[in-house]
N, C-alpha and C positions, 0 to 999 in steps of 0.2 A: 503843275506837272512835277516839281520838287516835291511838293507836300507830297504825290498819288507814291512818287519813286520812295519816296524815303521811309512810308509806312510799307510801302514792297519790302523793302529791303528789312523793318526791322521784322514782317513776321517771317522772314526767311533768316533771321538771327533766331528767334525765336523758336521755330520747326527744327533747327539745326543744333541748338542748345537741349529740346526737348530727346532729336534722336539720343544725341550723344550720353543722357543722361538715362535713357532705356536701355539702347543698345546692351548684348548679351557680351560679357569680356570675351575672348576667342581664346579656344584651346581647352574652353570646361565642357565636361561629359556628361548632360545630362540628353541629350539623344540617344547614347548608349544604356542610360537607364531603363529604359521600356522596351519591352518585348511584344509583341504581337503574338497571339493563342495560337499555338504549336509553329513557332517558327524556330527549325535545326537546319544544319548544325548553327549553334548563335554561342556567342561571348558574355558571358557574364562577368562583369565588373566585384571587384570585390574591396572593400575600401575598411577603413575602421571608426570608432566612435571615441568622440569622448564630450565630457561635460564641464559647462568652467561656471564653477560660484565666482561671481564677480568680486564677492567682498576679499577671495583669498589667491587668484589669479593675477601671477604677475607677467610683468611681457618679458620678463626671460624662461617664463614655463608657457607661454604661448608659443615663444619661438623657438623654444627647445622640441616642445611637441610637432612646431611645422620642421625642424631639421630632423627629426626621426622620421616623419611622414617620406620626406624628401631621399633618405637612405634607405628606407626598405620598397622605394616604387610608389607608394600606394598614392591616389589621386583621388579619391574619394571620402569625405569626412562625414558623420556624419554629427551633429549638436543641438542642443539646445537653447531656446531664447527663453529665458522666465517673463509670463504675461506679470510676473508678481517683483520681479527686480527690478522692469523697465519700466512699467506705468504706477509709477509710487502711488499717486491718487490720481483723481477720474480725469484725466486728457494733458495727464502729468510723466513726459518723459523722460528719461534720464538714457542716453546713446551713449553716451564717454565711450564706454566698456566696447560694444559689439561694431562703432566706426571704425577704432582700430583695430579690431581681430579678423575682421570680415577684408577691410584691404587688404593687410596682410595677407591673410591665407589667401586671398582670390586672386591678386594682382600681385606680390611678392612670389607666391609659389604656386600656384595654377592651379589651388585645390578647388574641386567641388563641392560645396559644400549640400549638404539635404537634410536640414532644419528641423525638427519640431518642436513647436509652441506651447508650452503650459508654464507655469499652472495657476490658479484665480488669487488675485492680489486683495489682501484683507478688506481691504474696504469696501468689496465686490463680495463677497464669501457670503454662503449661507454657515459658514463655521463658528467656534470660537477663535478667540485672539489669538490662539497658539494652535490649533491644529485648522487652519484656515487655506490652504494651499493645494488640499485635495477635494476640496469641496465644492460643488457645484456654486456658481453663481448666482446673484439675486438677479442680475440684470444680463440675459444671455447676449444682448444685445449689445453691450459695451464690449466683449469679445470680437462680435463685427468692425468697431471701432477699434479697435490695435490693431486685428490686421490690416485692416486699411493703412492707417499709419506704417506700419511696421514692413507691408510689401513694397510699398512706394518710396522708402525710404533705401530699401536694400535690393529694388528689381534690378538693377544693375549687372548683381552680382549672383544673385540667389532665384532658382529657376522653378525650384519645388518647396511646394509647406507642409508639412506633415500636422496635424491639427490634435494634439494633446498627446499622451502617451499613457502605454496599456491600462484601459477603462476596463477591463472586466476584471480587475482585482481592485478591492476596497483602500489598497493604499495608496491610492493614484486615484481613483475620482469615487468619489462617495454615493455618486448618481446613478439611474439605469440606464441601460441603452436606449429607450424613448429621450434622456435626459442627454444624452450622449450625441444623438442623430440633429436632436436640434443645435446642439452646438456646431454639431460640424454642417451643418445644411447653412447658418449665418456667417461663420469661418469661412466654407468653401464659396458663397456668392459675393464675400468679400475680398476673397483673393485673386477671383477674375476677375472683377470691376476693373480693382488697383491695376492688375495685370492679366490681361487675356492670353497671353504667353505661356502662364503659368502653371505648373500641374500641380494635383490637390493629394495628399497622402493621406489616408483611413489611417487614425490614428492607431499605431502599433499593439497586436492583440498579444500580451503576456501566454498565454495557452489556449483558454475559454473556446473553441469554436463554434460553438451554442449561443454566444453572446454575437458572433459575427454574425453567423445567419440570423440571428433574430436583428440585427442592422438594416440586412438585405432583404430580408424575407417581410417583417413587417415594416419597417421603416422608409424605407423605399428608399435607402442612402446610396443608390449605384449611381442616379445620375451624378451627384455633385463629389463625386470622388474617382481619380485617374489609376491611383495604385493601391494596392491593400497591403501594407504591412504586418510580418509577423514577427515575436522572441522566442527564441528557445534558449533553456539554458538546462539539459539534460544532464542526469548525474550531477550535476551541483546543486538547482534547487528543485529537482526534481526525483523521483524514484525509478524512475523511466530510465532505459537502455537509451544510446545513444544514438543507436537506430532507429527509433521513434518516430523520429523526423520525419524516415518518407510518408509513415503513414499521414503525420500531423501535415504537412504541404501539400498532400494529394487531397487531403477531406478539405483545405481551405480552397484550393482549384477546383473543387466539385464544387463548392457551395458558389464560386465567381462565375463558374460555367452555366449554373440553373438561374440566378437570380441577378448576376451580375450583366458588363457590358464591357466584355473583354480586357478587365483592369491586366495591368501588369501588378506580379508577383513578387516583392521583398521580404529577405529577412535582416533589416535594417539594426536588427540587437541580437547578435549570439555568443556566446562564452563557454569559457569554461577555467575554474579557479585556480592558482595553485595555492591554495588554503587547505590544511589537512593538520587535525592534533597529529598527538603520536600512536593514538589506538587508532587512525582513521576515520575519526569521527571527519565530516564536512560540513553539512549542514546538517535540520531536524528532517530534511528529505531524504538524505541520502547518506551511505555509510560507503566507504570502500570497502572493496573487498580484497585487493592485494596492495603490494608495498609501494609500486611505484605509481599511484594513481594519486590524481593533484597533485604533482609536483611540475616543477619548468620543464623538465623533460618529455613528462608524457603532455602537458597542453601542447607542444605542439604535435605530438601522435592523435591528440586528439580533435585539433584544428582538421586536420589532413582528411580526417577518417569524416568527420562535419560535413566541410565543405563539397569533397568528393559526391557523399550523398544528393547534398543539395542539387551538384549539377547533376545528378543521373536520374531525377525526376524530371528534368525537363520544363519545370513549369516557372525559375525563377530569373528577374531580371537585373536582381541586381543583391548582392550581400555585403554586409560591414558589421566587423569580428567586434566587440567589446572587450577589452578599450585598448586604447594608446598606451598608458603606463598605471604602474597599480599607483594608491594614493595613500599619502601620510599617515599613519597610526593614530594623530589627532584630530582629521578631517572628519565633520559628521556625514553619517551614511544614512539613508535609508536603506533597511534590511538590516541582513548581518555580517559579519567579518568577512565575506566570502567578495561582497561587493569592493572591498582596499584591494583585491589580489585578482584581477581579473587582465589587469595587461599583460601587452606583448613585452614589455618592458616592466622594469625594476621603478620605483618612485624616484631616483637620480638617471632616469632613462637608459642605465645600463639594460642592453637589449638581453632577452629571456630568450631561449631558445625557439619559442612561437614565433619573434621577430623575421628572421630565417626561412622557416618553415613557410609563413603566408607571403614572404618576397619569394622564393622557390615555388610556393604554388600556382601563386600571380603570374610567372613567369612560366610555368612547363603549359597550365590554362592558358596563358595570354592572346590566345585567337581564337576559333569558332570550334568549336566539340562538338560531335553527336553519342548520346549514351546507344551503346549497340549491346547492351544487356543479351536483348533481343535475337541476336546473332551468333551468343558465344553460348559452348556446352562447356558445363564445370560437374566433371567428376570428383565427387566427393565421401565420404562416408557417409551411411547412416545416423542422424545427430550431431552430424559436422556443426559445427560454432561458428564457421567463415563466413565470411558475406567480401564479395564480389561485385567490382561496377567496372565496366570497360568502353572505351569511346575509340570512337574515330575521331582525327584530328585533323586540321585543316591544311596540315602538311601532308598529308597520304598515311602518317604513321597511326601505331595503334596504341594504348596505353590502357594498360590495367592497375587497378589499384586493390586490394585485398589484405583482411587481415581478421584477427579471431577477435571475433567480440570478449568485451570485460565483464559487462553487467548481462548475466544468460537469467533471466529467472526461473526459479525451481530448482535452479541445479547443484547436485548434493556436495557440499565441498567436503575436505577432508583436515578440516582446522577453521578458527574462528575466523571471522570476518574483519577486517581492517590491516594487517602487515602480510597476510601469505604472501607466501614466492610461487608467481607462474611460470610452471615447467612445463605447460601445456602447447604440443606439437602438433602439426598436420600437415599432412601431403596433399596438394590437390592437382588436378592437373584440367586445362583448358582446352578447346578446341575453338579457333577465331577466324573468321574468314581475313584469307590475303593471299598471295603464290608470289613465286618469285625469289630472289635472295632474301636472306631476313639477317637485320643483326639488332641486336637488343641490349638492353642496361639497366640495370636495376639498380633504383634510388633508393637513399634512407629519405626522411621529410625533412632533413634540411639540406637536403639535396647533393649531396655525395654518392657520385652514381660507379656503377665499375659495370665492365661487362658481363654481359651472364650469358652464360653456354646452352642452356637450356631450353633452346625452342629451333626448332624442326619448320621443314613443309613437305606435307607427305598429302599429295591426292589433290592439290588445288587450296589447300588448308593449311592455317599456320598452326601447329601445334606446342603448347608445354605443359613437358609431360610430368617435371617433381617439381612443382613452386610449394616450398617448405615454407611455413609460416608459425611464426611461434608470438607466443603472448604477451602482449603489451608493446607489439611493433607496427609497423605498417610495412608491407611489401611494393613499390612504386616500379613497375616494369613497363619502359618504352621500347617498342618492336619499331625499328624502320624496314619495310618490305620494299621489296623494288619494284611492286605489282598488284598492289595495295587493291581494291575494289571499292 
């Protein structure tokens, strides 16, 4: 009877041992992260990225980066694990580095962290000994084997795997998306095994939307994947306006709508630099066109003018801005200069005006929004430059955001490209369903709001009739009605 009790007793040490080492830490958001296909008004999360080379990451820049996380709000991180740092050779791990970063940020400060894993560690590579790390694998199959290891080791803490990072450019995986699918069809039956809990990330598309659908379309990769991830980084490495966006998230939501199974939508990597010579060179994509573009000031105009977008397509569940702080002048990069200058922060974490601007955002967003595009008339000029997105909010108020695009193509300037000065003005005025008293406030993007005179109810409608908008700013106008609809 001792011997029957005392083997009771240890598998109920053992069951007890096993929750507590599954169990999901309380107070991380990764339910918040998925959205279900047209569910409004909804909250999207909005969090940031960054990357740590183990060999030059120290834990006072680990924990400097979690005490900016901690002052500007944000609760969502997102990073990298190198398949090439941590399995030096075949069932050879090295944890030091990600035991402690992964407490800390998860149990020290309550971050979420949402993961992706690359990239093929030499002795695995179809490369050379020096360009070996974007290379397809010999053995797709020891990839299954990391994450095994690598989920089971961190399910504790870590909810989602995001499985390599943007495959349709040549300097991130040298393979095709046949080459691609199989990686992630072994990735992703590895990471439920380890954890059936877990959700699986389509490894993040750089632009290519050709390369996804042929994912979905021929590949059949919808079952084994929960979210599709996408990058943009408009006007820095690209030639594209910045409103590009809604068209590039509406064609990835089409293509998840015909071939998919209801994935939720990220844009888990977006930027924008403040990197800029003194002619306004940026990168070989892109040139400015006036003076104040890539600098501190305008990333965060241009954060604002992003993310706004983002949420008035409706189709996204969850975003994180790139990065936390820009990096050292002698850290190697892939790419080019554009990539040291992409934080909200300074490389001594002096905070950049973006900092501001994405806690302001975080917070005027911070609960469910519906975009009411749909609802409001915007009178305009013929050839108007403006672009206009307006929600309803989950307080009853209404909020509009507007402002004159920078990048217009074809349009005939009157001086070279890279330092003009925008003098460029416009009147517009709205018409938005709401009745009742109305009072309003008009913000800058780091959120210094005053009151604004400006808006009327006239017939059952909320009307403003001169919202002045001028170049290189953003207009942030919240209405509280007393009779909202």
């Amino acid at each position: 009877m001792n011997s029957v009790r005392s083997r009771s007793l240890l598998i109920l040490l053992a069951l007890l041992v096993t929750s507590a080492a599954t169990a999901q830490i309380k107070g991380l958001m990764y339910e918040s992260l998925f959205r279900p296909a047209g569910t409004q008004p909804h909250w999207v999360p909005v969090g940031l990225c960054e990357d740590y080379p183990e060999e030059t990451t120290t834990p006072a820049i680990m924990r400097g980066d979690m005490e900016l996380l901690k002052r500007a709000g944000i609760r969502v991180l997102r990073i990298s694990f190198g398949w090439d740092a941590i399995e030096t050779s075949k069932g050879t791990y090295n944890w030091l580095f990600w035991d402690e970063y992964v407490k800390m940020a998860v149990e020290e400060y309550g971050i979420t962290l949402v993961p992706y894993v690359c990239y093929t560690p030499s002795w695995n590579s179809t490369g050379d000994t020096t360009n070996f790390w974007n290379h397809t694998p010999k053995d797709y199959e020891a990839f299954g084997g990391f994450m095994t290891a690598l989920v089971n080791r961190y399910k504790k803490w870590i909810k989602t795997w995001e499985l390599w990072n943007e495959p349709d450019i040549d300097a991130y995986w040298s393979g095709s998306s046949a080459d691609l699918a199989k990686l992630t069809k072994i990735g992703a039956e590895a990471v439920r095994k380890a954890d059936p809990e877990a959700k699986v990330v389509l490894a993040g598309l750089a632009h290519d939307t050709k390369f996804l659908r042929t994912l979905f379309r021929d590949h059949g990769i919808s079952p084994y994947v929960d979210v599709v991830n996408c990058h943009s980084y408009y006007e820095t490495w690209s030639a594209e306006p910045l409103e590009t966006v809604l068209d590039y998230v509406n064609t990835i939501a089409d293509i998840i709508a015909q071939y998919g199974n209801g994935q939720s939508l990220w844009m888990a990597e977006v930027g924008y630099s403040t990197f800029r010579r003194p002619d306004g060179f940026v990168s070989d994509s892109y040139w400015s066109t006036y003076d104040y573009e890539h600098t501190p000031a305008y990333q965060a105009v241009a954060m604002w003018r992003t993310l706004t977008m983002l949420l008035s397509t409706e189709k996204m569940a969850a975003v994180t801005w790139y990065e936390i702080k820009d990096l050292p002048p002698t850290e190697n990069v892939i790419g080019d200069v554009n990539n040291r200058n992409l934080g909200v922060a300074f490389v001594d974490f002096k905070p950049k005006p973006a900092e501001s601007a994405l806690t302001f955002f975080s917070t005027f967003f911070g609960n469910k929004a519906a975009c009411i595009d749909g609802e409001v008339t915007v009178k305009r000029a013929l050839g108007s430059e403006s672009q206009v997105h307006a929600f309803r909010m989950e307080d009853g108020s209404t909020a509009v955001v507007a402002w004159l695009k920078t990048n217009v193509k074809g349009r005939v300037l009157s001086g070279k490209k890279g330092n003009l000065k925008d003098t460029r003005r416009e009147t517009i005025a709205l018409d938005l369903p709401g009745s009742g008293t109305v009072k309003a406030t008009m913000y800058t993007e780091l959120g210094v709001g005053t009151p604004y005179n400006g808006v009327a109810v006239r017939n059952g409608r909320v009307l403003v009739d001169n919202l002045e908008l001028a170049g290189g700013s953003i207009a942030i106008l919240k209405i509280d009605s007393g009779k909202n609809k």
